[in-house]
C-alpha positions, 0 to 999 in steps of 0.5 A: 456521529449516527450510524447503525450497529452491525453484529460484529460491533454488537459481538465486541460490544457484549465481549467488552462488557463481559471483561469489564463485569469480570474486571479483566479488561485492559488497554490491549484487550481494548486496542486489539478489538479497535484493531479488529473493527478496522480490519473488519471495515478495511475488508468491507470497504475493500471487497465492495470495490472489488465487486465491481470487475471495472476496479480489476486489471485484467492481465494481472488481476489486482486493483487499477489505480483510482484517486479516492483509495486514501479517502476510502482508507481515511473514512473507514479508520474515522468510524474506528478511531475517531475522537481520540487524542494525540493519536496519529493514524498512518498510511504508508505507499510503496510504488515498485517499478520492474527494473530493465522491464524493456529487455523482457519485451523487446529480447523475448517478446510481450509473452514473456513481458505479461508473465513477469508482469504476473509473477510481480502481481502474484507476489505482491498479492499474496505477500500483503495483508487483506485491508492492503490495496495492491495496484497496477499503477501503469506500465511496469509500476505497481503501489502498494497502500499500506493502512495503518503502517508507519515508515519502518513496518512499509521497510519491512513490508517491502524486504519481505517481498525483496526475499520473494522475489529473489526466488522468483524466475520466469521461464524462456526455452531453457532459460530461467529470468531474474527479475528485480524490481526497485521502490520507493517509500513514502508515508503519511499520518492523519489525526482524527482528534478535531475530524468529524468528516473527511473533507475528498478533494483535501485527502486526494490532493495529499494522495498525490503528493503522497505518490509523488514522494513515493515516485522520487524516492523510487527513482533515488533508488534507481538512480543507486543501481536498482534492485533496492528501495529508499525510504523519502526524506523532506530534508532531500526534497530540493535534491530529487528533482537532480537526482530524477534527471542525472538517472534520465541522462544515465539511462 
């Protein structure tokens, strides 16, 4: 694979050559400047998608859902980690959803129902890392795509903004209203060993069945009573589609 060094590899370079001549280089030092090269792509690929304004919800200011976010993703962490054996690259997508979010328009009206929708933007955007992608993926739901994050750092990620949002409220009148939201967490990993390229429509078919993990465990854990999250299991995926239809008639 051909590409063009830019400054910042050339920096990384000359520092690895500085370490190895001063024998200092360890498997830290070394993983923590692959790390650094995909943060810094992460953030160019991400920011070049946020030059362009048809990316941005308006109301809320954060990306729109588009189907090539993982391929973009996967694309960027090949230039880093690519060759490397027995090495699995995960990508993690959190799906929230505002829970009662008919109440906020219905009993105080939309205004009230757009600032909740902007608290929620507002947390989830400060509250994640820049190479994140914090989506509005319709409605009251929002996805979060984690990259490089396995299942326990998207729980972390997610209880994190739990706490953030406790202390969260929206003003009407005199009133100050709670507001909650409920998840679902879903994961996924790709080896880059044999890959030399990342074949779009095979990575865009995993994204949707990596939504859809991420939209029944969403709804398991409405299904529990809301105002929690839960983490997809393989070993229920006969048993969601029950538990998508006893929330339905609960509802």
């Amino acid at each position: 694979m051909k590409k063009e060094l830019n400054p910042f590899q050339f920096r990384n370079i000359n520092l690895l050559t500085h370490l190895l001549e001063q024998d200092a280089i360890t498997d830290e030092i070394v993983e923590f400047i692959r790390q650094s090269e995909l943060d810094y792509f992460s953030l160019f690929d991400k920011y070049r998608l946020l030059e362009k304004n048809i990316n941005i919800d308006e109301k809320t200011n954060i990306l729109k859902f588009k189907k090539d976010y993982l391929t973009n993703i996967l694309k960027t962490a090949l230039r880093i980690y690519y060759g490397m054996h027995n090495m699995n690259y995960f990508v993690s997508l959190v799906r929230f959803d505002i829970d009662d979010f008919s109440i906020f328009n219905n009993k105080y009206g939309h205004e009230v129902g757009d600032k909740v929708l902007i608290a929620v933007a507002n947390i989830l955007k400060l509250n994640s890392r820049p190479t994140d992608y914090v989506i509005r993926f319709g409605g009251e739901e929002f996805d979060v795509i984690l990259p490089g994050t396995d299942m326990d750092g998207a729980a972390v990620y997610v209880e994190k903004i739990y706490k953030k949002l406790k202390k969260t409220h929206v003003s009407y009148k005199k009133e100050k209203l709670a507001v909650t939201m409920s998840a679902g967490i879903s994961y996924f990993s790709y080896n880059f060993k044999n890959s030399k390229t990342i074949i779009d429509q095979k990575i865009e078919k995993s994204f949707k069945n990596l939504q859809k993990e991420a939209d029944d465990a969403l709804y398991e854990a409405k299904y529990l009573g809301k105002n929690r999250y839960s983490i997809y299991s393989k070993n229920k995926s006969d048993e969601y589609p029950k538990i998508r239809r006893m929330y339905i008639k609960l509802k």
